[in-house]
Every structure is written in C-alpha cells, then in structure tokens.
Phi, psi and omega in degrees: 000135166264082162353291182255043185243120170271139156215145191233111179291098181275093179267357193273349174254178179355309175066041175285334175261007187251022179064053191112204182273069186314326186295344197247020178290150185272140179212094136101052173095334194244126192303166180287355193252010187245000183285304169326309205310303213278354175263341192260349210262348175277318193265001175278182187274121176314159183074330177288010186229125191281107148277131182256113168239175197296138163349057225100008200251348178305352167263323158313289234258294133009249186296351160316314183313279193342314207296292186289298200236086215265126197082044178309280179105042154334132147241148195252163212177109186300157195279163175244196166306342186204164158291001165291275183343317218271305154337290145004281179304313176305294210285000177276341176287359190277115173320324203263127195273316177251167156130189121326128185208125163293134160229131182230129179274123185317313175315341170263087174285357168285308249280107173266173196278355121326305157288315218273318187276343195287315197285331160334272173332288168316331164269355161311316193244013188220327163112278191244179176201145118211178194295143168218185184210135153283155196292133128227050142253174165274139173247160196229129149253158199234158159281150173313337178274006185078027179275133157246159195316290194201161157271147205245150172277128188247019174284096196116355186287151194183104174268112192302149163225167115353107031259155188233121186226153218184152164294122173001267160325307190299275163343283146333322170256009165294294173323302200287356160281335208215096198249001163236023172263148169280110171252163170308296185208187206259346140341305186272008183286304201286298151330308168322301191274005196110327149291138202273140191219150154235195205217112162221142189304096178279103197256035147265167155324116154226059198276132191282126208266105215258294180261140155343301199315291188329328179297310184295353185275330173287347174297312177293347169285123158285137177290169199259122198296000000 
C-alpha cells in the first residue's frame, strides 16, 4: 500500500463504438470494470480509490462491487458529459489534499499494480509519468478524399495509455486552469497547465477495450503475473 496514492477509475462513458455496455462485459470471471478496481486496491490509500461511473448507474456498479469485491470500501462519483468532466468528479471525492493520483480508464483491465508503482516512482521524480508504447508503423496523413499527403516522421512518437500519475495538487490545478475543455487524456491536461510529465515503455499487454472485436483480443492477453 501507497500511503499517498489516490486512484481515480474512470468508468463513466458511452461506449458509442462498442455498441453497448462494454464495461459490465464478463472477462475472466469479473465485469470489466472491476479487474482495475480489484488490482489497483491493495496499493491506493484506504478510502482512496475513486469509480467514476455513468450518470444514474450508481446502484448497478455498486452492487456488481458489492457481489466480487464485497467491502471493498469503493468511493464512487457520477460521470459527466466528456471525459474531463468525468475525471473532474473522481478528483473532487479524493480524501487527500496532498500526495499522488493515478487515472485509469476502467477499459484497460490489464494494466497491473506493478506498473502503477513503477509509474508512481517515475512520477515522484518527474511531477507526472505515463505508460506507452513507441509508434512503429509507418504513418501517412491523407486529404479528405483519402490520397495521401505525405509520410509522417514517427521519431519521437509514442502511443500512450493508462494509468497516467501525477502529483496530486498539480493535477488539480491543471484542471482548475482550464475548466471547460475536453481533453484525451489527463497528460495533456497536465501539460497544458505547464507541468513537466514523462513517458515510460510499458512492454506489457494494456488493451484498451474499444470495439466487440477487442474483447476477443483480450481473451488472448495474459495479465501480466
């Protein structure tokens, strides 16, 4: 356990591509939105660990915990209109004035409590980290008729994931710079206000679960032991 580590699960949106409730999909015994919960809960801060679940859903999510992880001591916080909004919400329920906050999309059910401390660390000494993979396809941008433009330099390039940590505070006054834009991810938030974040190669499975198709790709991911 991480005395001063908050986590905030972000479980609240839409799902519009995947054509339902991906988050309550059954994955190796667990709705999908609890493998984060029940991997991230030994190592938050008692009390500390946030679900941001969808707007009205909260007795549903709730008793799913309640079924699989029963005392959890979950605290939950409704989702908002975007995923800023939604985040927003998770960090005003965090007990802790100071310290470390993880944000994780409930959609990556690999992501293990082993990266969460590796990234921690990293972020102890840089004010944020998060997980990546460097880009190695060739990339193209095209015209609208779909021709293409050019070839993109993929040097330096890096596709990010989840959980992305940061100092408390920072974080919080990042949001609180910018309080009505929709961001991507909580990196570019963070940036935003000015603060320095690094990127470290995460070389495990962390798939983010998008499409139908994914679930089955997740069957073939090993959590990482």
């Amino acid at each position: 356990m991480i005395p001063d580590l908050a986590v905030v699960i972000v479980a609240g949106g839409s799902a519009r591509r995947f054509g339902g409730d991906k988050l309550m999909v059954n994955f190796g015994g667990l709705p999908l939105f609890l493998h984060s919960v029940k991997e991230f809960l030994p190592v938050a801060a008692p009390g500390s660990l946030v679900v941001v679940h969808p707007a009205g859903r909260k007795e549903e999510f709730a008793r799913q915990a309640e079924l699989f992880l029963p005392g959890s001591g979950i605290v939950w916080a409704a989702g908002g209109a975007c995923r800023s909004a939604s985040v927003r919400s998770g960090l005003a329920q965090i007990p802790l004035e100071n310290g470390i906050v993880a944000v994780h999309d409930a959609a990556r059910p690999l992501a293990s409590a082993s990266l969460l401390e590796e990234l921690v660390a990293a972020a102890r000494r840089c004010g944020g980290a998060i997980p990546g993979k460097p880009v190695t396809d060739t990339l193209k941008r095209c015209d609208e008729s779909g021709r293409i433009a050019e070839t993109v330099s993929r040097a330096g390039l890096w596709r990010v994931e989840t959980p992305q940590v940061f100092d408390l505070a920072k974080l919080r006054a990042a949001y609180a710079q910018n309080p009505d834009a929709d961001f991507t991810d909580d990196a570019a938030v963070y940036a935003a206000a000015g603060f320095p974040c690094s990127v470290i190669h995460n070389r495990a499975d962390n798939l983010k679960i998008t499409y139908p198709a994914d679930v089955a790709l997740l069957e073939r991911c090993p959590r990482e032991a």
